[in-house]
TORSEVEX-193550 format. One record per residue (C-alpha): residue in three letters; x, y, z. Coordinates in nm, 3 decimals. Example, Ala and Ser with C-alpha at 12.3 -4.5 7.8 and 13.67 -1.06 7.14 Angstrom:
+-----+---------+---------+---------+
:  aa :      c1 :      c2 :      c3 :
+-----+---------+---------+---------+
: ala :   1.230 :  -0.450 :   0.780 :
: ser :   1.367 :  -0.106 :   0.714 :
+-----+---------+---------+---------+
//
This chain:
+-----+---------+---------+---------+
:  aa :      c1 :      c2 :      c3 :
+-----+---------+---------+---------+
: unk :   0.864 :   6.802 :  -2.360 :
: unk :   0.663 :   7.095 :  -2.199 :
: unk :   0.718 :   7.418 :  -2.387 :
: unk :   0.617 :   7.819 :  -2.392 :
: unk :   0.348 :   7.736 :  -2.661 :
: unk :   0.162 :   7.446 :  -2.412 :
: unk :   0.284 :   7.482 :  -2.122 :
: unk :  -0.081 :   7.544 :  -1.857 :
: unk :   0.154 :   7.799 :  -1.710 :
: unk :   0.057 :   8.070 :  -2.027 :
: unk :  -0.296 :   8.110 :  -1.943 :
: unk :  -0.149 :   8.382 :  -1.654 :
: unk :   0.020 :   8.553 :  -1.902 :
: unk :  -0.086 :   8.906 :  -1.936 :
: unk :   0.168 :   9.074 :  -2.105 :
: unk :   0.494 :   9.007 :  -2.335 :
: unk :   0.771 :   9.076 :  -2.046 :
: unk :   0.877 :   8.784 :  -1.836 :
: unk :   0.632 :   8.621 :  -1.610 :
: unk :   0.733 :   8.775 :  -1.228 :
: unk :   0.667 :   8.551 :  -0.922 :
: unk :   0.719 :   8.696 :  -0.604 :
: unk :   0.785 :   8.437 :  -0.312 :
: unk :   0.784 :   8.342 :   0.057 :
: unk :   0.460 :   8.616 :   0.149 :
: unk :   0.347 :   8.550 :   0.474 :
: unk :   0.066 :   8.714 :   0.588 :
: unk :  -0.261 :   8.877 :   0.401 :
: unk :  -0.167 :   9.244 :   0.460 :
: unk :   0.176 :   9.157 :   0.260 :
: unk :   0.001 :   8.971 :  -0.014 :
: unk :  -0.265 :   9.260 :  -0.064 :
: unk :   0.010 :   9.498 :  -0.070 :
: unk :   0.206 :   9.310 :  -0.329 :
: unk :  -0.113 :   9.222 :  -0.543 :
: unk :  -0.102 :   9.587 :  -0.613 :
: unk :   0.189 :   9.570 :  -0.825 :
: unk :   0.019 :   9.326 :  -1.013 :
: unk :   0.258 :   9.035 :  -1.044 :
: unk :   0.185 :   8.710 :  -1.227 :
: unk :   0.207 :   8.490 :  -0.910 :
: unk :   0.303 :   8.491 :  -0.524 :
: unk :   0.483 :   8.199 :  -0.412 :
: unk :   0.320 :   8.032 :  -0.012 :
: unk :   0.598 :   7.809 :   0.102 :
: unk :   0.482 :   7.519 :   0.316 :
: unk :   0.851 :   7.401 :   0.401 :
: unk :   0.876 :   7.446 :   0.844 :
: unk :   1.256 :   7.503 :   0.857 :
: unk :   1.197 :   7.803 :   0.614 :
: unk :   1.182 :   8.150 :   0.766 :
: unk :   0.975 :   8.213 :   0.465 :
: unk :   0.705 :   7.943 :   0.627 :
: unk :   0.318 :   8.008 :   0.611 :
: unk :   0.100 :   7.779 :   0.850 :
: unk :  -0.234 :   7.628 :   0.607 :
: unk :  -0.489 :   7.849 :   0.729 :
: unk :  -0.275 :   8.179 :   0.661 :
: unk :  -0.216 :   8.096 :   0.350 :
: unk :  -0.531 :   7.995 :   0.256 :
: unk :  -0.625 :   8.348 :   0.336 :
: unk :  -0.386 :   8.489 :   0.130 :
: unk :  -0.531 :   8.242 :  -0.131 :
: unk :  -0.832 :   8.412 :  -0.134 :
: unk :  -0.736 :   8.741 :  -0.015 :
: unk :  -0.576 :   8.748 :  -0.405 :
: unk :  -0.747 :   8.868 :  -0.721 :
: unk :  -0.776 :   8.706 :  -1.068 :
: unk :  -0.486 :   8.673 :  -1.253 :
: unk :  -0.237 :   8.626 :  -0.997 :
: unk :  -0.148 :   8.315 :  -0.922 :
: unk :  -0.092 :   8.128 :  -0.536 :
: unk :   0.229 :   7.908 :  -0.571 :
: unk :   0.264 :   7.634 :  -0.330 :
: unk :   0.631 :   7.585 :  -0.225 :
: unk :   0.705 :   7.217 :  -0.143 :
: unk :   1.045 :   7.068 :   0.032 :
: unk :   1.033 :   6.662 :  -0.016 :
: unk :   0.705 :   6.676 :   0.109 :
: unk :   0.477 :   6.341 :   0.018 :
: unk :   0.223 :   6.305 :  -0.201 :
: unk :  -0.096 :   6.327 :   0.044 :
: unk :   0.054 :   6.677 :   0.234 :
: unk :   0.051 :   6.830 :  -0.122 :
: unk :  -0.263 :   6.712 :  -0.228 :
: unk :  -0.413 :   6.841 :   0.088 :
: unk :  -0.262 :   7.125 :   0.111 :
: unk :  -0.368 :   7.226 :  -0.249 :
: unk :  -0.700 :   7.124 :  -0.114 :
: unk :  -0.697 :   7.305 :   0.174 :
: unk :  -0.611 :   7.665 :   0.074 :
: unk :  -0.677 :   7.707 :  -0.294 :
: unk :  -0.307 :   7.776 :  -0.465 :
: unk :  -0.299 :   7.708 :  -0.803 :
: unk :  -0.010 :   7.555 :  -0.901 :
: unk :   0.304 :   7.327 :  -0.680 :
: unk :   0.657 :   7.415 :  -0.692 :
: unk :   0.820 :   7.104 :  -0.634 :
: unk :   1.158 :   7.290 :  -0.467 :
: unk :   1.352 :   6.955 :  -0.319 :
: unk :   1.509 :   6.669 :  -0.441 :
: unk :   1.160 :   6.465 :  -0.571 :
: unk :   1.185 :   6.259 :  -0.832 :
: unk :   0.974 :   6.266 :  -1.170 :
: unk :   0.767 :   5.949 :  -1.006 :
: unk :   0.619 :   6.224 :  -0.775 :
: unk :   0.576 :   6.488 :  -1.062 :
: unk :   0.345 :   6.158 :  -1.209 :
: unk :   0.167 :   6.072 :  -0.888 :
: unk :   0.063 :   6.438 :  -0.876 :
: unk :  -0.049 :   6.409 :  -1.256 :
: unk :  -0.286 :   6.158 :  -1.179 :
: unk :  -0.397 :   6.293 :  -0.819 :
: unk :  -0.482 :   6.648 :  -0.943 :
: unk :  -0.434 :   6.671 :  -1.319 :
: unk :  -0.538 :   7.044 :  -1.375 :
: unk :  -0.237 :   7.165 :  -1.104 :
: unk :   0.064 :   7.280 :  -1.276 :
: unk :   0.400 :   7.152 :  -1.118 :
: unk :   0.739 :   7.352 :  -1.158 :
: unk :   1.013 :   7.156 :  -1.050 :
: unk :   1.282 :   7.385 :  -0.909 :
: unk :   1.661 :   7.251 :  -1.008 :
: unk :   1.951 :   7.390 :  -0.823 :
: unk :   2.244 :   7.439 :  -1.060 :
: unk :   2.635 :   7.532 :  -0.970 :
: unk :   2.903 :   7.594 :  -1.257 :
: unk :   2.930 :   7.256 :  -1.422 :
: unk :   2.638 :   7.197 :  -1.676 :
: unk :   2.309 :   7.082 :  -1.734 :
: unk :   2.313 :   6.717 :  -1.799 :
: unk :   2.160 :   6.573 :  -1.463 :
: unk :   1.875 :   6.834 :  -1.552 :
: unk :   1.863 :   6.627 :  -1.897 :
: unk :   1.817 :   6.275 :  -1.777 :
: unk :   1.569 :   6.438 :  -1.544 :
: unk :   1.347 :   6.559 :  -1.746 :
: unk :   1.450 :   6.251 :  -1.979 :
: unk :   1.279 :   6.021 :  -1.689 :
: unk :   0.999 :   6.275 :  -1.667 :
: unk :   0.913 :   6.199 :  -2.011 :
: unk :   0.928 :   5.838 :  -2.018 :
: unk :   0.626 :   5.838 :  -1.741 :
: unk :   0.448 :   6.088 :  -1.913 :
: unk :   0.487 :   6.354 :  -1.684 :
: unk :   0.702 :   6.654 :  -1.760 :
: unk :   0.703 :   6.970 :  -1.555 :
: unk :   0.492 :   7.244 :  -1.690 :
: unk :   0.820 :   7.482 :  -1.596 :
: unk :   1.187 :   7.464 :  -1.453 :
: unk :   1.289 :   7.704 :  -1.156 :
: unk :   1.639 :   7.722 :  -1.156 :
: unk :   1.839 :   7.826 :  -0.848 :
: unk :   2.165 :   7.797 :  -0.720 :
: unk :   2.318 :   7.540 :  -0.604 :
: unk :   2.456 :   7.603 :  -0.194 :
: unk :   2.514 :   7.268 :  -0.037 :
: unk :   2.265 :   7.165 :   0.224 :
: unk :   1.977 :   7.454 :   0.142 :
: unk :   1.679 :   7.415 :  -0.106 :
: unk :   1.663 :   7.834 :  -0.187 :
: unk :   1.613 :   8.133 :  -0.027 :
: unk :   2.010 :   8.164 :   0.015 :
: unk :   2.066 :   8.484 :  -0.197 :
: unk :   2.362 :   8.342 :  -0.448 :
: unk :   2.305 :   8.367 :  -0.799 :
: unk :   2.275 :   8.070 :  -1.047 :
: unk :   2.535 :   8.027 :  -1.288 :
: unk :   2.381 :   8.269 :  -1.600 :
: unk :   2.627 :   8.209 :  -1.885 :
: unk :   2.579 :   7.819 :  -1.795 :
: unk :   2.155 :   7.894 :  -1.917 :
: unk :   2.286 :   7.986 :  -2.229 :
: unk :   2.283 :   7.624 :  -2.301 :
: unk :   1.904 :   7.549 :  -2.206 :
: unk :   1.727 :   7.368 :  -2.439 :
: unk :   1.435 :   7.513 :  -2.596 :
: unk :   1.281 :   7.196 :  -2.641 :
: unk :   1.264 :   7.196 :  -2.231 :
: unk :   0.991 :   7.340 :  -2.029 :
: unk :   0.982 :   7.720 :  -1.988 :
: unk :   1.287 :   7.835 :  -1.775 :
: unk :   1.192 :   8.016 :  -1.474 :
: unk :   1.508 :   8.156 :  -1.331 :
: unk :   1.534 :   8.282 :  -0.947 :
: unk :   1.868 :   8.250 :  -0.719 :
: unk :   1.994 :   8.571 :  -0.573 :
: unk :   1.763 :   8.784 :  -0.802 :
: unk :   1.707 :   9.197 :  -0.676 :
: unk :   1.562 :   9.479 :  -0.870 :
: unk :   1.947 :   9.575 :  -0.908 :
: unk :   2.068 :   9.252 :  -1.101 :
: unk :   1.745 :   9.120 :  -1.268 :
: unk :   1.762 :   9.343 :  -1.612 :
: unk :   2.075 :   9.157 :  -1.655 :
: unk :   2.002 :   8.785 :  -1.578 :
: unk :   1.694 :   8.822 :  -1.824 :
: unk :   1.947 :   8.980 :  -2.063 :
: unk :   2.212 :   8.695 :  -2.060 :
: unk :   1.936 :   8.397 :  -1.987 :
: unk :   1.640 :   8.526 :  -2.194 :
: unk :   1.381 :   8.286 :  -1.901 :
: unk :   1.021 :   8.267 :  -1.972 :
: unk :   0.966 :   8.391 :  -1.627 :
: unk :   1.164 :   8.509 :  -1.310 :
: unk :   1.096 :   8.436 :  -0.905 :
: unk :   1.250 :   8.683 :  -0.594 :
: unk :   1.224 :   8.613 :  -0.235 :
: unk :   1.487 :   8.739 :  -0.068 :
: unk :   1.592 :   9.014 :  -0.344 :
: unk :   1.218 :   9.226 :  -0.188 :
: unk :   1.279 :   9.190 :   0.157 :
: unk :   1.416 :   9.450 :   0.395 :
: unk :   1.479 :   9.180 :   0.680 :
: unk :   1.451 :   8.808 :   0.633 :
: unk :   1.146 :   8.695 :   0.587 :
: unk :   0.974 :   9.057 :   0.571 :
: unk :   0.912 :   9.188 :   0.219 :
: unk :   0.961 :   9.508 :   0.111 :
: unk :   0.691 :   9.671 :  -0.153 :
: unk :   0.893 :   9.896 :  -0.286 :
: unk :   1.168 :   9.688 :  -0.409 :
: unk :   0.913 :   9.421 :  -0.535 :
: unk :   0.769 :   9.735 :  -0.737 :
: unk :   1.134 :   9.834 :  -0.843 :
: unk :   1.202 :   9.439 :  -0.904 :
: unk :   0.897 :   9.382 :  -1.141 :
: unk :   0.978 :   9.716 :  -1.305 :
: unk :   1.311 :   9.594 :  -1.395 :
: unk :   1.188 :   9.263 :  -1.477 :
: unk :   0.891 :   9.410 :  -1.704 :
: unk :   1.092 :   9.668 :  -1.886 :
: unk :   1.290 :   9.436 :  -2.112 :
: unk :   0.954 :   9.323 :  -2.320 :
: unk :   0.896 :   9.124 :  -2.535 :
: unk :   0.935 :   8.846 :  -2.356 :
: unk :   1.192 :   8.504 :  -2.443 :
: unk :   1.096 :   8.229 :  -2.587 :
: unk :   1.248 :   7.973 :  -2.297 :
+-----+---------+---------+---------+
//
């Protein structure tokens, strides 16, 4: 399995507190503004129904409207192979979030398509426990191709994120650390984050809806009070 120690995801780590991703940035203005406050990535999602959506050529301003060290996240919904690949191609992010229901076949196809990427797969969770994760990542490893991070979310029937409900913290007690690094998101403000770090101890952490003042429009001073939050519980967990 992937973990903290070799996991590509550690070369944007600049610091011992949790890694901070700040999603669903739409425009180049926003994504300067939040560069600023020097988070480890901004998440571009590329899924239409979203209100979070960002057309190709936007974001592949934003992709270069961004300095070193913060990384462009591509945000995928069940999207095939050949839209990802072009995508990637097309605006510059550095890594896929794989945010649907694929299966580890497409976490291998992307392997071999575009082996320096770095794939999180995002895994909704609700109350019960982690073993479909398990045999997941169980299949992941038989072809060789394990995420280089989980996202985990909630769990809302009929939505893939974005939907403001927490995940199930106590139930992340129970991740394994011989799984990739934990990213935790789901329902995640500059209010409740000190906490879910506290009771989940996740290599990283990912707001979208937590910074906005509207949907869809972020807010830079709660991203600033969210990484604040986020960043004053250093050093940073092993998961």
């Amino acid at each position: 399995m992937t973990s903290v120690s070799d996991s590509r995801f550690v070369f944007v780590k600049r610091h011992e507190a949790p890694w901070v991703k700040l999603c669903g940035v739409r425009d180049v203005a926003t994504a300067r503004s939040l560069a600023t406050l020097k988070p480890d990535a901004i998440g571009l999602n590329f899924y239409s129904p979203s209100v979070r959506f960002v057309a190709t050529p936007t974001a592949a301003e934003i992709c270069r409207s961004l300095p070193t060290g913060i990384m462009p996240v591509g945000v995928f919904v069940n999207a095939p192979l050949d839209e990802i690949v072009g995508v990637a191609a097309d605006t510059g992010i550095a890594a896929v979030q794989l945010h649907g229901d694929e299966p580890p076949s497409l976490i291998a196809e992307l392997r071999a398509a575009r082996p320096s990427l770095p794939v999180l797969k995002a895994w909704r969770v609700d109350a019960e426990d982690l073993s479909s994760l398990a045999t997941f990542l169980q299949e992941c490893a038989r072809l060789g191709a394990a995420p280089d991070a989980i996202l985990i979310d909630a769990k809302v029937a009929g939505a893939y994120g974005g939907t403001g409900k927490t995940a199930p913290w106590e139930l992340l007690r129970n991740y394994d650390e011989s799984w990739p690094p934990l990213i935790l998101a789901g329902g995640l403000v500059p209010e409740n984050v000190a906490d879910a770090i506290s009771i989940t101890h996740p290599f990283g952490v990912d707001t979208a809806g937590g910074i906005e003042s509207s949907a869809g429009v972020k807010d830079v001073q709660r991203a600033a009070a969210f990484i604040a939050a986020a960043r004053a519980l250093a050093p940073r967990a092993s998961h």
